[in-house]
N, C-alpha and C positions, 0 to 999 in steps of 0.2 A: 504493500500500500504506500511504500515510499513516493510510488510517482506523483501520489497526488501532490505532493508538498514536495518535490524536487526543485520545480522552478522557483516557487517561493523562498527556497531556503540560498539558490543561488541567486536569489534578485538581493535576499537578504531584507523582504518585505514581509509583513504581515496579508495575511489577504486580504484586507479592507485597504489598507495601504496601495497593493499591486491593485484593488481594484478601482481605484480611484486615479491611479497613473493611467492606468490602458484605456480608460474611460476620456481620460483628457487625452489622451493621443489620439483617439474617435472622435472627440471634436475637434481637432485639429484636419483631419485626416477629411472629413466631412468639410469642411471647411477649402481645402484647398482642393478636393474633388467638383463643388459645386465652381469654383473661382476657373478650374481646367475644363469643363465641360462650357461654363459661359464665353470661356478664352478661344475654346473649338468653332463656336458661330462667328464669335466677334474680336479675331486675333489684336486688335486695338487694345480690349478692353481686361484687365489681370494678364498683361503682358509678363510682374516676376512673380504673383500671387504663389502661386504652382510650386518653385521654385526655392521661394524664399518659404515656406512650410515645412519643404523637406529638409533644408539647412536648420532648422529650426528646430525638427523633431531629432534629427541627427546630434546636435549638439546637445538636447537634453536625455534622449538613453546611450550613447554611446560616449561621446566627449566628458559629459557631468557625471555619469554614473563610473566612469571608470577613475574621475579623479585626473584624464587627461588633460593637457593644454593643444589648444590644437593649433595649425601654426601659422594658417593662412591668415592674410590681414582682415582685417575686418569680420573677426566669426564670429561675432555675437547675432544672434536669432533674428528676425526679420528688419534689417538695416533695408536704407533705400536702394534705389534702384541703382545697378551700375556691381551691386557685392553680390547679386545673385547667379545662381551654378549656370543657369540660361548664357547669359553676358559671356560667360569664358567659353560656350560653344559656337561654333564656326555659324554664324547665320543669327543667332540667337533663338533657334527654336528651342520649342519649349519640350 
């Protein structure tokens, strides 16, 4: 029965804890879904939304939970436009 609490014990979360993290990363997640599906009719409009979400979510389970520094400039979570992963692709697709 350990699986049930395996991830738990390696997030190092209680489970009202871990459920309240994965929670808000669904509304994040929901958030930059609705912003990339409105950016697919009207490429004008959440041009880094998309983008700057996943920087975002990235830095807070991976960068913050591990205690890393991460080393790119400007990584802190949804900065303006110009620090988003879009920007440093050939075209700036999204």
């Amino acid at each position: 029965m350990k699986f049930l609490t395996q991830h738990l014990d390696d997030a190092d979360e209680t489970y009202f804890q871990h459920m309240r993290f994965a929670l808000s990363f669904a509304g994040h997640m929901l958030i930059g879904a609705i912003a990339c599906t409105i950016h697919a009719v009207a490429p004008f409009l959440f041009v880094s939304t998309g983008s700057q979400r996943i920087k975002f979510l990235h830095e807070r389970m991976v960068v913050a939970r591990k205690g890393l520094k991460h080393t790119a400039p400007n990584s802190t979570a949804l900065k303006g436009r110009g620090n988003t992963i879009e920007s440093a692709a050939a075209g700036g697709a999204d």
